[in-house]
Every structure is written in C-alpha cells, then in structure tokens.
N, C-alpha and C positions, 0 to 999 in steps of 0.2 A: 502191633509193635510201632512205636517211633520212629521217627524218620532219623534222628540221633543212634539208637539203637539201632536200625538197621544198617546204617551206616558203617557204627563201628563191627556188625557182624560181616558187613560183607570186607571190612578193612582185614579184621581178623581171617575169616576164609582164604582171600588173596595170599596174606603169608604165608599161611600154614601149608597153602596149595606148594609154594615153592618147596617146603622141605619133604613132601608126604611120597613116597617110593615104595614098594614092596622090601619089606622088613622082619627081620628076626629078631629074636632076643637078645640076640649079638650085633641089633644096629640100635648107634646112642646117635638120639636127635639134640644136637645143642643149641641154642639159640643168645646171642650175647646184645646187650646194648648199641655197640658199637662194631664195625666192619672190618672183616679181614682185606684191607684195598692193594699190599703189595706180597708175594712169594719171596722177594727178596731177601734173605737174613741181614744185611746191614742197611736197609733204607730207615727204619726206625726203632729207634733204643726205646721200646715201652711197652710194659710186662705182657696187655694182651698178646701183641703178637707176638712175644717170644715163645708166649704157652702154644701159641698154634704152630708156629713153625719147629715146637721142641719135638714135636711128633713125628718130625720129615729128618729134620736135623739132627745133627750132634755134634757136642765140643770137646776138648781132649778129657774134659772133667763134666760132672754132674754132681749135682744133689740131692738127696734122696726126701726121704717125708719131714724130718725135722731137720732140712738143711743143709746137712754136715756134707762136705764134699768127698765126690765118691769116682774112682776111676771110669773112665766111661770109652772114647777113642785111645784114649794111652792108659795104658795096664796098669804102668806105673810110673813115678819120678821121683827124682832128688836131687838133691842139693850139692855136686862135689867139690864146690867152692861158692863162699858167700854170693857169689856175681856168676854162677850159671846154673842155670834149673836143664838138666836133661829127661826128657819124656820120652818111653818105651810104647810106642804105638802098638796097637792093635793088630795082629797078623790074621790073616783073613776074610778083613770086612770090606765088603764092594760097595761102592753106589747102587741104587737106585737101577741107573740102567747098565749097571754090571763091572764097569769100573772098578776095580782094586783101588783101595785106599792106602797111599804111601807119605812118606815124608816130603813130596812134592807138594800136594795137598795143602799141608800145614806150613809150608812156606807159601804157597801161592794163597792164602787165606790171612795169610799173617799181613802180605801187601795190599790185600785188598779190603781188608777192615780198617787199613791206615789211610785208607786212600780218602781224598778231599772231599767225595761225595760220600763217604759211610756216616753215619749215622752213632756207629760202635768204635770210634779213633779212639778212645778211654782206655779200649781193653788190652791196649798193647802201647806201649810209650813206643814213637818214633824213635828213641835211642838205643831200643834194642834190639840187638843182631840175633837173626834167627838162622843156626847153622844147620845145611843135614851132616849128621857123622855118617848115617847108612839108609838104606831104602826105610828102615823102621826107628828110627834113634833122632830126634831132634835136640839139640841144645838151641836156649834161649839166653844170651851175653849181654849182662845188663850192663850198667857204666857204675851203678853202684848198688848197695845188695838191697831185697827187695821182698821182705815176706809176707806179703800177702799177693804176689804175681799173678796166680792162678784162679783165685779167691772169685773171679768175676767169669771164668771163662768156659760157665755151664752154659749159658746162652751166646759166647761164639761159637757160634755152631761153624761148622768146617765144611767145605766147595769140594769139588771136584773140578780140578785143573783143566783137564782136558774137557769135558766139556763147557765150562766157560769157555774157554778159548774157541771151541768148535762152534758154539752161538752166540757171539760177540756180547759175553756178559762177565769181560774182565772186572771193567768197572764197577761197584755199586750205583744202582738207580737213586737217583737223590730223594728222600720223601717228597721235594717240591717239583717233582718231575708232573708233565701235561699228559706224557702221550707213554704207555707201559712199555716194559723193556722186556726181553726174554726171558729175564730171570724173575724178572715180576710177576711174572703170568704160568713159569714152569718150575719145577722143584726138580733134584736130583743131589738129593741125603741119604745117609748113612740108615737111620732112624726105622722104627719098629711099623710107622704107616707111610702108606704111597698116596700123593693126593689125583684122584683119578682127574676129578673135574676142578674147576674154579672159576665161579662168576663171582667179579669183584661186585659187591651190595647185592648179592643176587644167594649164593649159596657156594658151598666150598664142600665136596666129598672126600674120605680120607677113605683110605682101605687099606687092611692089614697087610704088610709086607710079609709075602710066603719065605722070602729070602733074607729074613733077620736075622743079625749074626748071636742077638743077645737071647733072654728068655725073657717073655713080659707076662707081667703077676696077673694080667687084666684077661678077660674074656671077650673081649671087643673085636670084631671083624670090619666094622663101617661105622665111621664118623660122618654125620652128616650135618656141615655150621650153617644156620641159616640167621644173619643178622636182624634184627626185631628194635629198631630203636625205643618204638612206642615202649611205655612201660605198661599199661593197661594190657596190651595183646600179648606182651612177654608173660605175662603172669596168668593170661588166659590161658595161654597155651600148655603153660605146666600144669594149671587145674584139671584141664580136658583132657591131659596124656598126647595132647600132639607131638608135644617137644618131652626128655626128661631132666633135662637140666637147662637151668639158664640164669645168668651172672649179669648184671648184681638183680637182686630181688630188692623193689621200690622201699624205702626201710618202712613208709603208710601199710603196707602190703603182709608184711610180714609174718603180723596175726592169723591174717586169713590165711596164707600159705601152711602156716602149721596146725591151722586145725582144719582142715582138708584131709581127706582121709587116705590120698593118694601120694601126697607130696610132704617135702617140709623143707626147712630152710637152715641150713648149716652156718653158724654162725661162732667165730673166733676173731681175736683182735688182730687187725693186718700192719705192718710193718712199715706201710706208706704213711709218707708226710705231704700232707697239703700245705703249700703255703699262698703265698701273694710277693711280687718282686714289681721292683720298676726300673724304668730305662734311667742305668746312671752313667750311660756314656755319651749320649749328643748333648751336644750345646745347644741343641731345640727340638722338643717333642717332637714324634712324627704326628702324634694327635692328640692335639691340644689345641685351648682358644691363647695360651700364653703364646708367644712369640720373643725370638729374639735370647729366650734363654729356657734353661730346663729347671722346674722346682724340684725335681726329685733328687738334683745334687745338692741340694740344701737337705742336711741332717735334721733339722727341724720337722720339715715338709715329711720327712718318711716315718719320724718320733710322733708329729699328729696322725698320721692316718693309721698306723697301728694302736695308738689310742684312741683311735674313734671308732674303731671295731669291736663290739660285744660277741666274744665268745660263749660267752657260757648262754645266749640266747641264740646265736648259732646250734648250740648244741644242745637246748632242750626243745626249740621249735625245729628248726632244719633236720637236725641230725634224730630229733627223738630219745637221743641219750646216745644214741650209737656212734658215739665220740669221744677222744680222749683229748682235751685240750692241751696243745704242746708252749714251752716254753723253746724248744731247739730244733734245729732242722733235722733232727734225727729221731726217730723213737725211741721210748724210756729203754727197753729189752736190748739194745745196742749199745748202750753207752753206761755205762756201771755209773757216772759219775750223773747223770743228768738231774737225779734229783738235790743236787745243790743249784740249780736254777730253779728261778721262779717267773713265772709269764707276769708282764707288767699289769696296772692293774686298767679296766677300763675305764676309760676319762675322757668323754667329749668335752667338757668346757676347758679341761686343759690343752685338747688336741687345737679348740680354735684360737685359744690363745696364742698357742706356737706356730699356728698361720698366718696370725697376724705379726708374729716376730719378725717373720720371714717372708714381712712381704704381698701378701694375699689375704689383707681382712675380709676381702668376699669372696672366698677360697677360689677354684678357675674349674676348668674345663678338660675333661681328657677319656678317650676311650679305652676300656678294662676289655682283653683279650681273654676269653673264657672254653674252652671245650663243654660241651650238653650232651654226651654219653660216653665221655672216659670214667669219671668217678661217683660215686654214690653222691646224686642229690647236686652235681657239680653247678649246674645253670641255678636251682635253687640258691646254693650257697652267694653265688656272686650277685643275683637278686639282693637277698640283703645285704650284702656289704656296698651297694649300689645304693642301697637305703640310710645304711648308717654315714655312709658321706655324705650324705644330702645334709646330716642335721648338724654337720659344719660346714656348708657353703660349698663341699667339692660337690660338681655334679659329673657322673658318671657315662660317658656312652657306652653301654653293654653290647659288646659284639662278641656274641655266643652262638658256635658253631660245631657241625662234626667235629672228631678228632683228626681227620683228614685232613680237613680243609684248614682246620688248628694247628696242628703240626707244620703242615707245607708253608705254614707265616709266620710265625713265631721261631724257628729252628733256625741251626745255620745257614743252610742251606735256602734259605729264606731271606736270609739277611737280619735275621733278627729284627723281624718288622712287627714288634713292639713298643709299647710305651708303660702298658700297667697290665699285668696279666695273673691267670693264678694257675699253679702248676701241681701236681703230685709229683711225686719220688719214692722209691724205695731202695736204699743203698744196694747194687749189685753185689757187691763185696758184703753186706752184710759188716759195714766196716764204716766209724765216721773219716774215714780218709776219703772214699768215694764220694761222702759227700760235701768234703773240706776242697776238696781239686775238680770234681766235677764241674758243681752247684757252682761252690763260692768263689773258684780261682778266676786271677785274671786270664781274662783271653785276649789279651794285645800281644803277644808271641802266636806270628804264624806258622811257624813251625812245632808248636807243642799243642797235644792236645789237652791242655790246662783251659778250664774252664767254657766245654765244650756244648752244655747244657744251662751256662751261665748266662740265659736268657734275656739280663737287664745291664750284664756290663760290670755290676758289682768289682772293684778294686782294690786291697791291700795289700803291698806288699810286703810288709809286717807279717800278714798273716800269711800270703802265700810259702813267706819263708819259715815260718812254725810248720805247715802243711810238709813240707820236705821233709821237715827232722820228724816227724810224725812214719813218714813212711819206710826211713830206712831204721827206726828204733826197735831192737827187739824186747829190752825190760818193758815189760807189764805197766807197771804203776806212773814210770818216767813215760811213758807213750798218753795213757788218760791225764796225765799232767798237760802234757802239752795240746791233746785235743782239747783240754777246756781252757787253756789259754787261747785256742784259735776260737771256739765260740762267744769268748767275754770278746775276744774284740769285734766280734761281727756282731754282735749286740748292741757294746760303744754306738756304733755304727748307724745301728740301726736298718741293716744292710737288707733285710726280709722281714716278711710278717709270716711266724708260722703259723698254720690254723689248729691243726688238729691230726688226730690219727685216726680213720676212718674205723666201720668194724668190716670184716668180711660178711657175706650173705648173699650165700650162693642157692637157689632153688633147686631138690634135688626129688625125682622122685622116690618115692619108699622102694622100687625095682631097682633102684641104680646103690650100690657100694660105691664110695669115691673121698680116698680122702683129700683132707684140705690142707694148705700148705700157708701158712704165715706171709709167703711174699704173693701170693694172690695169682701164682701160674695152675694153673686146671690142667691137670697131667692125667690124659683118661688112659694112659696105656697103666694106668695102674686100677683103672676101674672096673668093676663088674657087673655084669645087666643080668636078671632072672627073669623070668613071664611073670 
C-alpha cells in the first residue's frame, strides 16, 4: 500500500473511530460536511443547523414534507382582527427537563430572538407587541396587518424561560462569540430527541425523547452526527456502512454512490440561491489594493464582474449539470413571475470595457469571502470566479474557510467584515418578501431588523418602500406586481450576482427510508432504519 493510501486509510479510521458505538437498527450514523459548532437556536440563521436543532426544538408552527405549514407548539390561530394573529398553545408539553410549556415561554422567546446578539431578529419585527391573554393564549399586535407572520416560524424554535434564566442564557450567543455559552453547549426543547452528548467538531448524540408529547412517524432511537469535512472519507464512509447518510454527496461522486450496491444518492431540485454580493457601504474597502474610495459603489464596477462570470461553465464543469442558472435572487418555484427575467448574457470584453469606464483599466485588487463546506462545490465555485476575473484584470484573494469561521466574519455580529463574498439563501418564508427585506433591504435603521443578512450594505430606498407594500398586500396578482417591480430595480442596480440553484444530493443508505425536503433540512424524526 502507498504511503498516500495509507494515509488516507488511517485518516478515514480516526473518523469513523469518533462515530462507531454499539448500535441497533434503530441508531442512524450521520455524517455532514460541515460542523454542528453552537446548541444555541438563534446564534445562526442557516438551514444545517436548523435541521439539527429541529430535533431538540420547536416553533409554534412547522412544516411538513411538501412545506405547507402545520401546527406544532400552538394547536392553532387566527386572525380576529387584520393587526392581531392569536395562537392557542399546546397544553401539556414539558421541556426537556420537565418544565411545562406556557405562554411565558413564547414571550420570553419572542425577546430573545430580537435581541441584538440573535442571529433570527427577521422572524419577528420589533414592532410587534407580544401579549399573554392566559397561561395558553398568546396574541401577536402588529402596527399594520401582515399575512405571512408566521410563514417563517418553523425554525423559531421556542426556550424555556426558566431555565435560561437559571443558566445565564437569557441572552443569545452571538455566532462571533470565542469562548461557548451555556446554551451553546446544552439543549432544553420541547422536540421528539434529547441530545445526550456534544463535542463541538467532534460528534453530537441525539436520543429519543421517552417523554414526547407528539407521535413520530420514524423508528429512530439515537442519532449519532459525526462532522467529516473531507469529501473522499464522507463518501467512504457511506460505501463501507460506517455512516448511513451524509449531506451533501461530492456531485464527482455521485455515480459511484449509486451504483454501490449499499447506498444511493437522493436527488431533487433545492430551493437555495447562491449568489455573489459586495461591500456597497464603506467609502474604502476593508480589502483591497484601491484606497481612499470603494469600486463597488460604482454601478459599472458591479455590471463588469457579473459579466465576466460564465455561468453556464460553472455549471457544466463545477456544477456537472447539477444547477439551474438563476436570473433572480429567488428560485423559479417561488416566484410565478420569474420567468419573464432573463440572466444577462456573458461578456468579458464588455465587463473590461465598463472597467475602464469607471476608472480601473488594470481592473484592482480585493479579497472574495468564501465558506468550503456549506454548499455543494462552494470553494470550487469561487475558484472560478477567481479565475474568470483574472481575464479582466480583477485579481482575487480567495479567503476560503469553515462555515464557522465564515459566519463569525461576514454576519452582523461581525461587523460585516466583508468586501466581496458569496452567499446561499433559501427564503424562510418560502416567500420573495424574505428575501426583498432580508437580503436586499437597507440596514442603516438600528432599530429594525431590515436587512439583517444584508451582507454588503446594498441600499434603495425605492425599493425598500415597494418591499412594504409587498408585505401588507393581500391580492395575488397586485402582490407579484409589485415583487417584480422590487427585482427590475435591484437589477437596474445591479445590486447582486445570482449564480444558480443548487441540486439536493443527499447519500442515503438502501437501510435508511428518509424523505427529502426542497428547503434542504434532513428531518430524521421522520426516518426509518431496517437491518
């Protein structure tokens, strides 16, 4: 054997050592790209960890397999006036460690997902008043009426009052936090598993909660997550039966995984948008050779580097096909109207031209913020776009890192310590409001959380005020009216580059039933393992 080879065998060993435990057919080994680093439910808005912590947690709503939102801590609600949603909690359902769940809960959840360190301030506007009418009754008192409120608040997953307060974790941990918080490190949800253990990069055990108030469809007694960044040892591991599922599967790989006689690879179109954004609010790069002023507030400067990026070669070398190239920040299945856009066409010698319009005939210098195990192919992808600005004179410094260490710089909570980066999305809301007020809104009001994932600064207020009329409209047609009037002017703009719609490709073993869900959350309380 090789010394290469052995290498990578005893690389592989060491992993697999961390997840192997005595097991039944009722314990699912999962293995993911990237790390479960915080317990916290609001240090970070981004889907893996929502699916891990949907397990522990819960929100007053959920969604089921094809999305559609489904009662879950509140029974039920309505509407008794345009401007207040009342929700019928749950009677009966304890924490974790035994806690009854009441309407204190859901106010003290409500404060603390608003709070300046959360991660989640989107899923509840600071201007609404969260009343108790009784131990089980909450109303929500908007300022004006607001139908799609709830739409996002499967993944606010809901605290337990009293103990936050009993282990000083009123506050959210900020994803940029150094040193872990109690809530980072311990769980206590409502949710169908209890996680026994948790080594942050290490492994994370889940075990079935005997004391569940719901019924779960799945046969699963122990989840056991072991992160596996490599992609070679994640794909090993499913061939060999160490592991039986693991997310995403290298799209190179793919073949081999389904003609394996053990395994195969579940694959459907996913709902996330990659795009590419830049810092449009300093007056100077933080990293750049320019000085003294910023190119990306020049509309030119952001109209070249979306036309110097070849997509459709993104997505027959990078992607392999397993891509839809987007013309909008949103996916086709979201937006009824989308297919009256069209993605501009690729044009390097026009992109250098408008360089030199504007200033930079030997285009300049600046470092591209990248994550290398959030998304299918992510560090590949920003490779060539690294590439394809070379052959207009930008040159690239690629700083490509965990999603960790990515998040904790780029977020608010960070400072927004960006200049050029590339991001995924998938609308919570399943709604382009989320991602007209998210993404695109301004964030120079500190008090709102308008434009909270708004990574590069992006500004109009043109368009934030179309975003308004967009949320409290209830006609149909007068609503896509006005969402494509906010996307032609972020176009104008040239406010983002989107790239593409990723495909899903999850490796599952032929033992494990699991369905798959479009927004890309792995819900194993719905799965089942056989011998």
């Amino acid at each position: 054997m090789s010394v290469g080879r052995s290498l990578f065998a005893a690389t592989l060993a060491s992993m697999l050592a961390l997840a192997v435990s005595p097991a039944s057919s009722q314990t699912l080994r999962y293995a993911n790209q990237g790390d479960l680093k915080s317990l916290d439910p609001y240090s970070l808005n981004e889907s893996t960890t929502h699916a891990h912590l949907g397990h522990v947690y819960q929100g007053l709503t959920a969604r089921d397999k094809d999305l559609k939102i489904i009662p879950a801590l509140a029974e039920s609600w309505e509407t008794p006036e345009p401007t207040r949603w009342r929700f019928h909690l749950r009677k009966g359902v304890k924490f974790h460690n035994g806690d009854p769940f009441t309407a204190d809960d859901v106010l003290f959840s409500a404060d603390r997902v608003r709070n300046k360190n959360s991660n989640m301030q989107t899923r509840l506007a600071p201007n609404v008043k969260v009343v108790k009418v009784d131990d089980y009754t909450v109303d929500f008192v908007l300022p004006s009426p607001n139908p799609i409120l709830n739409s996002s608040w499967d993944v606010w997953y809901i605290m337990d009052k009293k103990w936050a307060e009993e282990n000083k974790a009123v506050e959210p941990t900020p994803v940029s936090a150094t040193s872990p918080s109690y809530a980072s490190l311990h769980e206590n949800g409502t949710g169908p598993f209890i996680i026994e253990s948790h080594q942050p990069g290490v492994k994370t055990v889940f075990k079935a909660n005997p004391n569940y108030w719901g019924k779960m469809e799945g046969n699963l007694k122990e989840i056991i997550f072991t992160p596996i960044s490599s992609d070679a040892t994640r794909v090993a591991a499913l061939l060999s039966g160490e592991v039986d599922v693991i997310e995403p599967v290298p799209i190179q790989d793919i073949s081999r995984v389904d003609a394996s006689p053990n395994a195969q690879v579940l694959k459907a179109p996913e709902l996330r948008t990659i795009f590419i954004g830049f810092d449009q609010t300093r007056d100077e790069l933080l990293y750049s050779n320019i000085k003294g002023k910023n190119p990306f507030k020049d509309v030119k400067v952001r109209e070249a580097f979306y036309k110097a990026i070849d997509i459709e070669l993104i997505k027959t070398r990078v992607m392999r096909g397993l891509s839809t190239p987007s013309a909008l920040m949103i996916a086709p299945e979201l937006f009824v109207l989308s297919k009256e856009f069209t993605r501009p066409k690729f044009d390097p010698d026009g992109a250098k031209k408008l360089l030199a319009e504007a200033g930079y005939p030997e285009g300049f210098e600046v470092t591209m913020d990248c994550p290398n195990d959030r998304y299918v192919n992510d560090a590949a992808i920003c490779q060539a776009v690294v590439g394809m600005l070379a052959r207009i004179g930008v040159k690239i410094n690629l700083l490509a890192q965990p999603k960790a260490q990515y998040f904790a710089k780029v977020l608010k909570q960070g400072g927004y310590q960006t200049s050029f980066y590339m991001l995924g999305w998938t609308p919570s809301t399943m709604d382009s409001h989320n991602v007209l007020y998210d993404i695109m809104g301004c964030r120079d009001d500190a008090k709102s959380s308008r434009g909270e994932a708004n990574l590069g600064g992006y500004c109009n207020k043109e368009f934030d005020a179309i975003t308004d009329k967009v949320l409290v409209e209830t006609e149909t047609t007068k609503r896509n009216q006005l969402i494509k009037q906010a996307y032609e002017i972020s176009i104008k703009d040239w406010a983002y580059i989107p790239l593409h719609q990723q495909a899903l490709a999850w490796g599952v073993s032929k033992k494990v039933n699991l369905p798959q869900r479009a927004d890309n959350l792995v819900m194993f309380h719905w799965a089942t393992k056989k011998e």
